[in-house]
C-alpha positions as semicolon CSV with decimal commas, in nm:
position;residue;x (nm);y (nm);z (nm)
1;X;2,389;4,157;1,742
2;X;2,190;3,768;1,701
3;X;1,971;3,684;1,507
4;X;1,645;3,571;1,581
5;X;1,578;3,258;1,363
6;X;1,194;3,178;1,376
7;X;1,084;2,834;1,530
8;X;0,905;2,592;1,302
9;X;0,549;2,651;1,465
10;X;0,662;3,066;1,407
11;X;0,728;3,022;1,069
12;X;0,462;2,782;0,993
13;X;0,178;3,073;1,142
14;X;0,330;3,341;0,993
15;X;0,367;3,212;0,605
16;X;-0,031;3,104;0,682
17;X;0,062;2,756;0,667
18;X;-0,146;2,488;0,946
19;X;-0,150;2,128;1,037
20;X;-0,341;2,036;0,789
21;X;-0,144;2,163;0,560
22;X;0,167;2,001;0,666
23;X;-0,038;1,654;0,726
24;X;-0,138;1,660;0,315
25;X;0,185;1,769;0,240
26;X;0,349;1,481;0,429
27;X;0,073;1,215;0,260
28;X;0,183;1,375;-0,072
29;X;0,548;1,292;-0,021
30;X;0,467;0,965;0,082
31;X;0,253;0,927;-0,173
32;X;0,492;1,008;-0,451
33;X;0,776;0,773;-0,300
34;X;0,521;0,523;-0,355
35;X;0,419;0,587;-0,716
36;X;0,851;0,621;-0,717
37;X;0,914;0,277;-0,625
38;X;0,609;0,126;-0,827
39;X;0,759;0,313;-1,155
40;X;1,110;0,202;-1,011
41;X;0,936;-0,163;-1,115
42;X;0,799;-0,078;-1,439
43;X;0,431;-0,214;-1,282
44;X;0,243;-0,252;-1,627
45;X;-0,057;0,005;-1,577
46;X;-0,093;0,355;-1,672
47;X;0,061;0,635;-1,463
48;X;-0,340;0,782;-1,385
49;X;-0,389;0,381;-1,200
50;X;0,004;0,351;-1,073
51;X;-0,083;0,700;-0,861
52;X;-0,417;0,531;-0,778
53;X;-0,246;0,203;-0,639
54;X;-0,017;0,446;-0,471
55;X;-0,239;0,622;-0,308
56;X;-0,459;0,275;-0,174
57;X;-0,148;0,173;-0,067
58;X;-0,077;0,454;0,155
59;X;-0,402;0,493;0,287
60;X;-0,499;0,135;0,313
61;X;-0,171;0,127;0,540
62;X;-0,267;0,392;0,733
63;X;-0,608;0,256;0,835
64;X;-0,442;-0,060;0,979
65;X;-0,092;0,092;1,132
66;X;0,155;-0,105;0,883
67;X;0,433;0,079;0,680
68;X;0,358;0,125;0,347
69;X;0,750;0,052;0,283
70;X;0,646;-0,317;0,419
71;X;0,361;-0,333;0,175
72;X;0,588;-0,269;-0,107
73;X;0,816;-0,554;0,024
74;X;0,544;-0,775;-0,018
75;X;0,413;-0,662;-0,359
76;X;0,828;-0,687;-0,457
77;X;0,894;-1,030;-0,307
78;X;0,509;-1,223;-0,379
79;X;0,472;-1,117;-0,793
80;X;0,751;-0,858;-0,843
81;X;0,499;-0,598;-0,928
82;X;0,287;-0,780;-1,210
83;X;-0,062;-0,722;-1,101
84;X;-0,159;-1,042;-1,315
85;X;0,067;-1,264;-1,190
86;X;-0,095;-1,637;-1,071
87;X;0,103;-1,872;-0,875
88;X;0,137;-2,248;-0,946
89;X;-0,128;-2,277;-0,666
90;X;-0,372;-2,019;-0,736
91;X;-0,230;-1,695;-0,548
92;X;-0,322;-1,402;-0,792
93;X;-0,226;-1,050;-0,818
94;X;-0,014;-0,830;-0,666
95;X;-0,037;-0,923;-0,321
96;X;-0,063;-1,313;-0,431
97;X;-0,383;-1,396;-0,243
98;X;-0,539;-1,718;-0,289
99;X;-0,919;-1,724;-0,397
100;X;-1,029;-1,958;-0,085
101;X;-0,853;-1,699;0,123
102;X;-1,019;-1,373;-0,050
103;X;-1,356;-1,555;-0,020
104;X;-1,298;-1,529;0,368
105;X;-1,150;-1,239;0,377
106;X;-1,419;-1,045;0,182
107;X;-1,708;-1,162;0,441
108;X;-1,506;-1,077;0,765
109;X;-1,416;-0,725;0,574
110;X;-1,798;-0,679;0,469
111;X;-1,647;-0,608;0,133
112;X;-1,872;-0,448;-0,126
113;X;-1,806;-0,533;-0,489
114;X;-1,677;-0,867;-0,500
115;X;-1,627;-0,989;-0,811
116;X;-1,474;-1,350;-0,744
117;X;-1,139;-1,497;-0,775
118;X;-1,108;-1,253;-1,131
119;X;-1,191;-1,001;-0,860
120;X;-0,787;-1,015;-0,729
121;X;-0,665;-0,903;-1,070
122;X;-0,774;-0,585;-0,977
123;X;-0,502;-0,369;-0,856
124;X;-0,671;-0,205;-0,531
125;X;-0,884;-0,507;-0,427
126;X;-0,612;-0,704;-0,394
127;X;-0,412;-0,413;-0,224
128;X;-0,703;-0,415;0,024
129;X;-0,733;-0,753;0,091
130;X;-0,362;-0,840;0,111
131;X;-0,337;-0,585;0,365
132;X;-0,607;-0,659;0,537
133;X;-0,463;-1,017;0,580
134;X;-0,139;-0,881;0,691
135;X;-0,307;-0,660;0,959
136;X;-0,506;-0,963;1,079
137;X;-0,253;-1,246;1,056
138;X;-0,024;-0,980;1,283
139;X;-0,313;-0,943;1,529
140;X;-0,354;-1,264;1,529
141;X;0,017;-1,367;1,602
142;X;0,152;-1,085;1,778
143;X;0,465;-1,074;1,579
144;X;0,546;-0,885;1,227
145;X;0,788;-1,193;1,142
146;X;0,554;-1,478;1,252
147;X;0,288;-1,282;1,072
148;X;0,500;-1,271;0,742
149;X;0,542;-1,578;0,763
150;X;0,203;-1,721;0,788
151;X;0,102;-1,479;0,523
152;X;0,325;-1,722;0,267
153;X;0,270;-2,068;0,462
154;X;-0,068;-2,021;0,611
155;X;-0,219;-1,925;0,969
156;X;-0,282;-2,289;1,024
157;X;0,076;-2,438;0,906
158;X;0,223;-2,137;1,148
159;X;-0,082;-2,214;1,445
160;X;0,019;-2,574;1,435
161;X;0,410;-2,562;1,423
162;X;0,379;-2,296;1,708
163;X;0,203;-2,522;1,898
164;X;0,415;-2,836;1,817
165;X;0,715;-2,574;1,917
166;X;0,876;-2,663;1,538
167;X;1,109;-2,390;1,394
168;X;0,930;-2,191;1,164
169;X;1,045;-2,174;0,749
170;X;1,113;-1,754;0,843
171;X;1,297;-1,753;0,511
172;X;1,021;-1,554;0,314
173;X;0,964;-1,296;0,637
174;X;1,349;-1,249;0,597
175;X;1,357;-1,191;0,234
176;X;1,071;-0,894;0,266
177;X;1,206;-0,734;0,560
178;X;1,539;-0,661;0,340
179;X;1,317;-0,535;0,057
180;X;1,126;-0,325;0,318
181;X;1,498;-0,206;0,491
182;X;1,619;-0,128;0,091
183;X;1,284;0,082;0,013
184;X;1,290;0,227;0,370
185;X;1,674;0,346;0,278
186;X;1,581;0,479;-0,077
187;X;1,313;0,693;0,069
188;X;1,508;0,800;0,297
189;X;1,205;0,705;0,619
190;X;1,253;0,504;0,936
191;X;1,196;0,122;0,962
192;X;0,806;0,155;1,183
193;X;0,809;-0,258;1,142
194;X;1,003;-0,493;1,303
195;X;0,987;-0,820;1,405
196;X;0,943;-0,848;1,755
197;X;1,148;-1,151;1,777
């Protein structure tokens, strides 16, 4: 005698349960080992806004194909998860995002509410924008480690040392890609981003 054991898709229709079930239940989990790693960090913001900037992160992500792992490399390496952290030169928030550079990025984003360089204290706008410069700066470059890179140094440092043929200063794109390996093998996911050189 065998037993029959039910495929996924089998079990799935017969406990009532669809894609779109399985799609929210998947953004949950992701979701939550998010919020996991943010609380890992003792962020300094209630739990209602740390599931909030969880969330933004995940779906902010989503919208422009980057791993939200990688995000939370970023957040770890630029201001260690203080959402009012400001850099000898300006960079504020979580994302460290100078105000010259918000100012542009809000007009090419059509942003909304913007609020000014006090504006990048906020949690989610500066979630949005720093991704938002990621996505471009990787667009623009073609390369997730050329793109980290010019998101510390600058699209014109990296533009001109390209076309000079210098070696690029890769030391910061190194240093989030092993927080974004180290969060990737805590949750337990797949590396989606790397370098392609």
């Amino acid at each position: 005698m065998s037993l029959l054991v039910p495929t996924h898709r089998a079990w799935e229709a017969s406990h009532g349960i669809d894609q779109i079930d399985v799609a929210r239940a998947n953004a949950i989990r992701k979701t939550y080992d998010i919020f996991s790693i943010l609380q890992s960090h003792r962020i300094d913001l209630s739990e209602a806004s740390v599931w909030h900037v969880a969330e933004t992160i995940l779906e902010e992500s989503e919208k422009y194909s980057l791993d939200p792992m990688l995000i939370l490399a970023i957040i770890n390496v630029e201001s260690s998860f203080r959402h009012r952290a400001v850099s000898p030169r300006g960079a504020r928030g979580l994302m460290q995002i100078r105000p010259f550079v918000a100012d542009a990025l809000v007009t090419e984003m059509e942003f909304k509410r913007w609020e000014g360089k006090e504006g990048l204290d906020d949690p989610i706008t500066n979630i949005k924008l720093g991704i938002f410069y990621l996505a471009s700066l990787r667009e623009r470059f073609g390369d997730l480690k050329v793109a980290l890179t010019a998101y510390q140094w600058g699209p014109t440092e990296i533009k001109t040392r390209l076309e000079r043929r210098e070696t690029l200063p890769v030391g910061y794109a190194r240093r989030v890609l092993s927080s974004y390996s180290g969060y990737t093998q805590q949750t337990g996911q797949e590396q989606r981003e790397l370098p392609a050189s």
